[in-house]
Kinemage of the C-alpha trace (Angstrom):
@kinemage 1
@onewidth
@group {chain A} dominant
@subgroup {mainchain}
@vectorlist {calphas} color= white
{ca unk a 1} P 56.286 118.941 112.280
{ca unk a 2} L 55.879 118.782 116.294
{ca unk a 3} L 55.279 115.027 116.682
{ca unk a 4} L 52.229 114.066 118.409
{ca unk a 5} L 53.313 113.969 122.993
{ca unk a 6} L 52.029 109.761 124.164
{ca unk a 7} L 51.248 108.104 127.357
{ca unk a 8} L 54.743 106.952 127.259
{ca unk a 9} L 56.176 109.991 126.634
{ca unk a 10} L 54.344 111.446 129.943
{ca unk a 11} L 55.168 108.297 131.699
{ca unk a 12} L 58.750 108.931 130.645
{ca unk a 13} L 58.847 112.325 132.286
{ca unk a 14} L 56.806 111.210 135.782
{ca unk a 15} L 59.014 108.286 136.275
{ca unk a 16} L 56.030 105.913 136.194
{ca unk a 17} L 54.482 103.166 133.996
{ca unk a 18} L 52.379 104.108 131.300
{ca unk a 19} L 49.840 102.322 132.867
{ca unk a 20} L 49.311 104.944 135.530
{ca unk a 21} L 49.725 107.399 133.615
{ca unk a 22} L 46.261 105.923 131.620
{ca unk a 23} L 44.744 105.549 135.000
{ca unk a 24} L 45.188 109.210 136.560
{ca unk a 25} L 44.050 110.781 133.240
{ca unk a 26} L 41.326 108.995 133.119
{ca unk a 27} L 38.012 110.239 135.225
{ca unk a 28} L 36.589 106.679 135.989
{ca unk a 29} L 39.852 104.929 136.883
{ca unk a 30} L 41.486 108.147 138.981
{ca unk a 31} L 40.437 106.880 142.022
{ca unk a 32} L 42.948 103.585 140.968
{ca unk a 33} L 45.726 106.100 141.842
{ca unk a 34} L 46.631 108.658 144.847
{ca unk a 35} L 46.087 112.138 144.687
{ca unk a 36} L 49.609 113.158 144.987
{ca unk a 37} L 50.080 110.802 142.051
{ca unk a 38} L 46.837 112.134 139.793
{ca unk a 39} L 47.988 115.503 140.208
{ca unk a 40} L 51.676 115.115 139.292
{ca unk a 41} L 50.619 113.209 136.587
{ca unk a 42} L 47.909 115.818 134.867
{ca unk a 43} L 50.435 118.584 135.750
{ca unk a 44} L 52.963 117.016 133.520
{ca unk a 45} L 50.469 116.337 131.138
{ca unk a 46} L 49.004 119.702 130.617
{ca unk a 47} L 52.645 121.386 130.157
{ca unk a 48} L 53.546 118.561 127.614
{ca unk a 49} L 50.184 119.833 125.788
{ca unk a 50} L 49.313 116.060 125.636
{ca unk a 51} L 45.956 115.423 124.091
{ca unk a 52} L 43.945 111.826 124.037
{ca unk a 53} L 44.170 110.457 120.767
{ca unk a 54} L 40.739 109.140 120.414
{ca unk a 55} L 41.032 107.484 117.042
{ca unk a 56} L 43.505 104.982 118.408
{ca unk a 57} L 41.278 104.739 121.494
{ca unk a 58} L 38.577 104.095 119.388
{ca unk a 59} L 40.066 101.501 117.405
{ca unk a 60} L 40.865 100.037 120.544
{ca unk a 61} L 37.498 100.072 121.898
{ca unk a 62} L 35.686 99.385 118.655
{ca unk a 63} L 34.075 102.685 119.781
{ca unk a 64} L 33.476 105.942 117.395
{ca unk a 65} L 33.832 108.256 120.723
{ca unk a 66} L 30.703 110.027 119.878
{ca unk a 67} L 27.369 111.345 120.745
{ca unk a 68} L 24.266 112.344 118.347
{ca unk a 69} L 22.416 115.256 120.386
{ca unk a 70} L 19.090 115.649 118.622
{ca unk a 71} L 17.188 118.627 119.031
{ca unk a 72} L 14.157 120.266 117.670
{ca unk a 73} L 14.697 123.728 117.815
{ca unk a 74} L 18.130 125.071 118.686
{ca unk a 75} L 16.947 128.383 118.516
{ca unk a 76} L 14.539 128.137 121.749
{ca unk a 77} L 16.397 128.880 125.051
{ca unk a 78} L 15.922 126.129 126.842
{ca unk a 79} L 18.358 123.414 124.510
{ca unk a 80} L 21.831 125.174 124.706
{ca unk a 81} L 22.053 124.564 128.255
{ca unk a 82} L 20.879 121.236 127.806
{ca unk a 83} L 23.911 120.688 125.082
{ca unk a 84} L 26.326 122.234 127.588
{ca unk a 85} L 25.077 119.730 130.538
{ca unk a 86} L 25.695 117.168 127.576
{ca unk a 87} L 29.393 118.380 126.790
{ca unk a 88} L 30.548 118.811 129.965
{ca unk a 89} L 29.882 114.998 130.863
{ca unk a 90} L 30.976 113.871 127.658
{ca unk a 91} L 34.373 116.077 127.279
{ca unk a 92} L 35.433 114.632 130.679
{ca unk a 93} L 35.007 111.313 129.262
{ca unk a 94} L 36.861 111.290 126.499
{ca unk a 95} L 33.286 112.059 123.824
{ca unk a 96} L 32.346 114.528 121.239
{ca unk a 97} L 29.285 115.717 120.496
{ca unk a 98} L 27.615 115.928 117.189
{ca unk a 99} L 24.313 118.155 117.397
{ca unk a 100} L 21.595 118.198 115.194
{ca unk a 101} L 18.740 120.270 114.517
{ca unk a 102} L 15.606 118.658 113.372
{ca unk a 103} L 12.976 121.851 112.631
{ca unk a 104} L 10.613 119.871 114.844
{ca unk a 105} L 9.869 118.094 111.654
{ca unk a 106} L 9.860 113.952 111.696
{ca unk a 107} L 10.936 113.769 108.141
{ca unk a 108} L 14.139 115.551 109.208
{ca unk a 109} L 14.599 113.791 112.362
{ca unk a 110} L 14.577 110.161 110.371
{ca unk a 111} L 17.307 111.571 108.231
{ca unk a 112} L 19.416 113.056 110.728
{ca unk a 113} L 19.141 109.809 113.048
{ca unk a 114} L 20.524 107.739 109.843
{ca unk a 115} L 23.238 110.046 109.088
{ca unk a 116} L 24.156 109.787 112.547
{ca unk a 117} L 23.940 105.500 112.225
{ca unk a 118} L 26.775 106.341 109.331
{ca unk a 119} L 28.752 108.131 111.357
{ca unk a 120} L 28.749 105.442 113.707
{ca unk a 121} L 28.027 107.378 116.606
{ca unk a 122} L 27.799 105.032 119.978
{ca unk a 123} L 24.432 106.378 120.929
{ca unk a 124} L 21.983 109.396 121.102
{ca unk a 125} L 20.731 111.714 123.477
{ca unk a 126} L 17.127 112.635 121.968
{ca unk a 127} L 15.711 115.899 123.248
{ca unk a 128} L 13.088 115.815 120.692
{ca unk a 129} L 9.307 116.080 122.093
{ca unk a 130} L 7.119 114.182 119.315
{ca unk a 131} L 4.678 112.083 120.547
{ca unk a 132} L 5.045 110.015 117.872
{ca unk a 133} L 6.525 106.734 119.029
{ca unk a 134} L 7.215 105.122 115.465
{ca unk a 135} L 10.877 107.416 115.482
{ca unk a 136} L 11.289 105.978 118.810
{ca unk a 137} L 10.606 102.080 118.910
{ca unk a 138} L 12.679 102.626 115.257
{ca unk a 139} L 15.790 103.522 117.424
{ca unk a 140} L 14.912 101.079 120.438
{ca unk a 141} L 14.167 97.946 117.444
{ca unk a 142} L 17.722 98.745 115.469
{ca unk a 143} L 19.311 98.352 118.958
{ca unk a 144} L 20.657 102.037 119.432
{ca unk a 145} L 21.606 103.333 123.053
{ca unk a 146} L 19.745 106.232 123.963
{ca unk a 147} L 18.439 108.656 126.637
{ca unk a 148} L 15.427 111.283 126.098
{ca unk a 149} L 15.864 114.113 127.804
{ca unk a 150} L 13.367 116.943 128.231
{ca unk a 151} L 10.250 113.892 127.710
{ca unk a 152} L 8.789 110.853 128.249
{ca unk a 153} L 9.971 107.947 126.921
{ca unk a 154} L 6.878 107.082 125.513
{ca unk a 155} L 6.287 103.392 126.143
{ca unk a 156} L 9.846 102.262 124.667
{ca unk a 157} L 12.248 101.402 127.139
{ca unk a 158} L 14.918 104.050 126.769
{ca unk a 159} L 16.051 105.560 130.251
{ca unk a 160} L 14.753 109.634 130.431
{ca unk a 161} L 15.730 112.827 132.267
{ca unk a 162} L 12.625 115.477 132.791
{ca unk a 163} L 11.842 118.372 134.896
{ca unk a 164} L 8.620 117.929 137.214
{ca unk a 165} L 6.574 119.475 134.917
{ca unk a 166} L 3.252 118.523 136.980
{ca unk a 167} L 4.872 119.785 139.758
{ca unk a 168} L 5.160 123.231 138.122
{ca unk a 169} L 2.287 123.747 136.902
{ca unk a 170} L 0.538 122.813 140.179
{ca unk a 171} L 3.021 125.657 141.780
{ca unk a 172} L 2.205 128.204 139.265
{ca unk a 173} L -2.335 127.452 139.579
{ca unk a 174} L -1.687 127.201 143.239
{ca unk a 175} L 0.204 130.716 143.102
{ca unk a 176} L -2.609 132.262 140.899
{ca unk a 177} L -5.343 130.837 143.379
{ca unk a 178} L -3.493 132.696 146.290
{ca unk a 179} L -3.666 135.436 144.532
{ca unk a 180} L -7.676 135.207 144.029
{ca unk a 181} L -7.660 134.497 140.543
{ca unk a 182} L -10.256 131.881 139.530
{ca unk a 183} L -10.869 132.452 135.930
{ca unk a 184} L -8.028 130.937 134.343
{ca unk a 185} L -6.413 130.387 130.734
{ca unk a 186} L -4.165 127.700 129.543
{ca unk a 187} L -2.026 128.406 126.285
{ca unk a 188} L -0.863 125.578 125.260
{ca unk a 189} L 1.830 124.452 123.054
{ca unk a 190} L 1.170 121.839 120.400
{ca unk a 191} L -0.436 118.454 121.582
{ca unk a 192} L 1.972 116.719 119.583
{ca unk a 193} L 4.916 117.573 121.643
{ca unk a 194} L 4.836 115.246 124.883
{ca unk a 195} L 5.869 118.181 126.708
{ca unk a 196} L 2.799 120.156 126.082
{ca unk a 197} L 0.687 117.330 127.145
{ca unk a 198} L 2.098 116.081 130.008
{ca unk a 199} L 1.474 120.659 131.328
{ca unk a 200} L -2.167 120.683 129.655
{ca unk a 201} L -2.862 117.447 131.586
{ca unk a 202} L -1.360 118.581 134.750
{ca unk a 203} L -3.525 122.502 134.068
{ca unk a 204} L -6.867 120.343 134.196
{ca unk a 205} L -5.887 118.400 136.941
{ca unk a 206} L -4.589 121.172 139.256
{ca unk a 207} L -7.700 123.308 137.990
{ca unk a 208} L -10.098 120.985 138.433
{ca unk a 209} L -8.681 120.345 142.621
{ca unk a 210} L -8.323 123.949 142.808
{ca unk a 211} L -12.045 124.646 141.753
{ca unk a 212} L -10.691 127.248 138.939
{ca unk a 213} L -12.715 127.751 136.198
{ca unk a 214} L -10.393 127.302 132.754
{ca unk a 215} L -10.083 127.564 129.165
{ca unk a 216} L -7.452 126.046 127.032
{ca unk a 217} L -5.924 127.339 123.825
{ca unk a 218} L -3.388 125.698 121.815
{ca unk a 219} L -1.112 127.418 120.098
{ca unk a 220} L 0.466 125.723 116.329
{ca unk a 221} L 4.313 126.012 117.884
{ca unk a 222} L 6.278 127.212 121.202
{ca unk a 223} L 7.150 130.671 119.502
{ca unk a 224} L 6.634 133.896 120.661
{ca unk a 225} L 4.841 134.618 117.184
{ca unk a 226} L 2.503 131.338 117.836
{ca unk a 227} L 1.988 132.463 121.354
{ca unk a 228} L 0.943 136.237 120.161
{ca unk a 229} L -2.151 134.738 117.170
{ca unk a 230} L -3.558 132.514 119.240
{ca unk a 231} L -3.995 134.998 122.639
{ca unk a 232} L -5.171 137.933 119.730
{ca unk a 233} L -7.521 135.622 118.610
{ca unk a 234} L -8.618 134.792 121.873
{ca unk a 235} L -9.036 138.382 123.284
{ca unk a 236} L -10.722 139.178 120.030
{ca unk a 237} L -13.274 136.476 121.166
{ca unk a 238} L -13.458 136.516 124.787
{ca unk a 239} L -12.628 139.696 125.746
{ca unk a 240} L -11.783 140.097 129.860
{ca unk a 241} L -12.880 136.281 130.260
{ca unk a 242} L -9.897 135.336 132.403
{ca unk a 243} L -8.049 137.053 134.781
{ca unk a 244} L -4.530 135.360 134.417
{ca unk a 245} L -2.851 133.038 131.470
{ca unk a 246} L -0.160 130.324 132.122
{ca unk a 247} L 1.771 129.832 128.996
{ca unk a 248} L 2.928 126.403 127.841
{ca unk a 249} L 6.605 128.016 128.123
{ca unk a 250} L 8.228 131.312 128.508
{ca unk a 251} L 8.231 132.362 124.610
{ca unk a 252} L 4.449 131.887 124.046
{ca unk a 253} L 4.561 133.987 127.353
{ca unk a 254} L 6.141 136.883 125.418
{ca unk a 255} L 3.732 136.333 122.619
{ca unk a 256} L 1.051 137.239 125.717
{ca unk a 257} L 2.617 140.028 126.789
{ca unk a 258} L 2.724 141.257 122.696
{ca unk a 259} L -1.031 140.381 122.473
{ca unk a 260} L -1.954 142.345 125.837
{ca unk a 261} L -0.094 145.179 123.987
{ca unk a 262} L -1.781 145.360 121.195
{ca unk a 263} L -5.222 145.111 122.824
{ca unk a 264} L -4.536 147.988 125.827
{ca unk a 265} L -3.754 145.965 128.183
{ca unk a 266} L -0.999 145.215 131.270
{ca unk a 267} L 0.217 142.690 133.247
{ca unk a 268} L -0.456 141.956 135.750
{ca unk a 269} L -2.718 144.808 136.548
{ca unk a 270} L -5.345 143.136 133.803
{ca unk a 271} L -4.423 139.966 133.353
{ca unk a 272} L -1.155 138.238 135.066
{ca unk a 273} L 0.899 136.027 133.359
{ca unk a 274} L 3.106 133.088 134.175
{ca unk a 275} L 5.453 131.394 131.564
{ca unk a 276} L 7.823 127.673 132.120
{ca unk a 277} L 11.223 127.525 132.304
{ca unk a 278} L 12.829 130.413 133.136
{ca unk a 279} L 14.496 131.033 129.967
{ca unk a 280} L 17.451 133.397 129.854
{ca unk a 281} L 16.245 137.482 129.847
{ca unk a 282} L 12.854 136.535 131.341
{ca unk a 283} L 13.611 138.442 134.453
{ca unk a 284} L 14.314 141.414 132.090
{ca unk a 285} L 11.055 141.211 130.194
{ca unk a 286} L 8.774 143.931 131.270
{ca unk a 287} L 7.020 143.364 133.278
{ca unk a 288} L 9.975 140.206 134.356
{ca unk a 289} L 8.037 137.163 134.330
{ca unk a 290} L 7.343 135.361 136.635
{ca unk a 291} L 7.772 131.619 135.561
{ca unk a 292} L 8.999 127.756 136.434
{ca unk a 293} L 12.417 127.355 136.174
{ca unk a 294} L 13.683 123.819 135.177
{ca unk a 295} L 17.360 122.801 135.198
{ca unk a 296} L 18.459 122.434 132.232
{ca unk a 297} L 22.370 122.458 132.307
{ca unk a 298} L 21.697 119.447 135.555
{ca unk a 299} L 19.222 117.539 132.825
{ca unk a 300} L 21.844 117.400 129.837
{ca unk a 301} L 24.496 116.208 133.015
{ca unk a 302} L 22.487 113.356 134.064
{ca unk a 303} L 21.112 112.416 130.262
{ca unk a 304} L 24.996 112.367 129.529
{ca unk a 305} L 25.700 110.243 132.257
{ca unk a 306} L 23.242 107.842 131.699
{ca unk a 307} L 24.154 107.317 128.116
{ca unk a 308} L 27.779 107.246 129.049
{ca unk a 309} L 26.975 104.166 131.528
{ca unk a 310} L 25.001 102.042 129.099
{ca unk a 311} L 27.658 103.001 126.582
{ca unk a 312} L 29.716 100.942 129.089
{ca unk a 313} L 27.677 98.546 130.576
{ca unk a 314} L 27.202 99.742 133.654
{ca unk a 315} L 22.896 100.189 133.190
{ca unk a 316} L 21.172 96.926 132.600
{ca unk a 317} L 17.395 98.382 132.755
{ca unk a 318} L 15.875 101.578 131.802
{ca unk a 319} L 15.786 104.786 134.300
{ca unk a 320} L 13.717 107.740 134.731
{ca unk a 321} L 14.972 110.265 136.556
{ca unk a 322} L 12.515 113.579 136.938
{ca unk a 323} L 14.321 116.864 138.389
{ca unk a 324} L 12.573 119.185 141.075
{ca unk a 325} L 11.532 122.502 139.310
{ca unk a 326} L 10.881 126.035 141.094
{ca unk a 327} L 8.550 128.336 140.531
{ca unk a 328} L 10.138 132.220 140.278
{ca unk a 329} L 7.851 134.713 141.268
{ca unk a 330} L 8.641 138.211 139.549
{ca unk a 331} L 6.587 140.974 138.351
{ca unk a 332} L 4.013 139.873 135.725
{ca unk a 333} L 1.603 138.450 138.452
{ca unk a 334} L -0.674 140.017 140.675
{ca unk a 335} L -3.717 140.155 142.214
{ca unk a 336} L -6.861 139.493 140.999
{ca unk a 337} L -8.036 143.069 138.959
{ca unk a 338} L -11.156 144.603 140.095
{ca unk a 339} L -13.350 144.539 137.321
């Protein structure tokens, strides 16, 4: 069997000191070295096929080299390029990621966070959006390094990466208003997701400057199926009460669009329709939808990096850091129908 290429063994070929060698393959210390140097070095690397070998680092470091990722959904749009901001920090550094799925259920959640404690990971990146702050002040109190991405921290000092949310929602009521619409509905995801709060908050807010008249719905999840009851049930009962809805997030937006469907409706030329976060496809939805796009991939890339530095002592007090968001303007709003 091929035995396994070394630092030395690199060093050996480059005609330098292992030393260097450690230096120009690694990201933080590259700058240690000169560019002529760095590249000769990784050249020679790359056609030796030399890989790190991170148990021995690990021992060395008393680290475990990896990363929980905690998600609730994995199936919603917006947390794979999240995970691949995440990797692309972490590969680059020497981590792995392990990624779990937690079914947006807290019982789940506590069991996944302690099979991650077994596995010794050397912190977590939680892009779970429960309000509940028991889960969180359990992670803070057992002294685990974390980041939240994607939400609040919730009163425990962990640092946090979010979109603007606020910011988004004022660009979407402010685009409606422009458009003439004053009669307004909110369809809200789940209050017990910080996410959905911090939008509903920011709806009555912006509403309430705006002089829009509003209802708000909430629907039981952020699924397109969740999205379609509650706007059915809401048609059923308030038929041609508002003139435009701004979903909690792009999949309850599709649930709309299903619900306008199935009562003989279009958007926008009955009722426009705005989603959040610009999920993948949403531009091919018909009509495309016009939504806030967050960015996602640049989130997971700064939650990563944060984690990385307190993994290393380089953070000595918490940081938020919130992300500019964009509204897209596509097909699925319009003016105000005459009625």
């Amino acid at each position: 069997m091929r035995s396994r290429v070394t630092l030395a063994d690199v060093a050996k070929r480059a005609g330098v000191n292992v030393s260097t060698v450690s230096r120009s393959l690694n990201q933080e210390t590259a700058g240690q070295v000169s560019k002529a140097t760095v590249k000769k070095i990784r050249k020679i690397a790359d056609e030796m096929q030399y890989s790190p070998n991170t148990v021995a680092r690990g021992l060395r470091t008393r680290k475990s080299m990896t990363i929980g990722v905690i998600v609730p959904d994995l199936t919603n749009p917006i947390f794979p390029p999240i995970v691949r901001g995440v990797d692309s920090v972490l590969f680059s550094r020497g981590y792995s990621a392990l990624v779990v799925n937690t079914d947006n259920s807290a019982e789940i959640e506590n069991a996944l966070f302690d099979s991650l404690m077994e596995r010794q990971v050397d912190g977590l990146i939680i892009a779970t959006g429960h309000t509940e702050r028991s889960m969180i002040a359990k992670y803070h109190n057992q002294g685990v390094k974390a980041v939240l991405v994607n939400r609040e921290a919730s009163g425990v000092p962990f640092p946090s990466v979010i979109g603007d949310d606020a910011a988004g929602i004022a660009a979407a009521l402010e685009h409606l208003a422009a458009l003439g619409h004053k009669k307004v509905l909110h369809l809200a995801g789940p209050t017990v997701l910080s996410t959905a709060s911090v939008r509903s908050i920011a709806f009555t807010n912006t509403a309430k400057r705006l002089g829009l008249t509003t209802k708000i719905i909430k629907a039981t999840a952020l699924s397109v199926s969740a999205g379609e009851i509650a706007m059915n049930k809401f048609l059923e009962a308030n038929p041609k009460s508002v003139t435009a809805v701004l979903a909690g997030n792009d999949l309850l937006a599709l649930g709309v669009f299903h619900a306008l469907r199935k009562h003989g409706l279009r958007a926008p030329q009955d009722i426009s329709v705005i989603g959040f976060n610009n999920m993948p496809f949403s531009e091919d939805f018909s009509p495309s939808l016009t939504t806030v796009s967050a960015p996602h991939f640049e989130m997971g890339v700064e939650s990563a990096r944060l984690l990385i530095n307190q993994i290393e002592g380089k953070v000595t007090s918490p940081r938020k850091i919130t992300l500019p968001v964009t509204l897209v303007v596509r097909e699925s709003s319009g003016p105000v129908p005459k009625r």
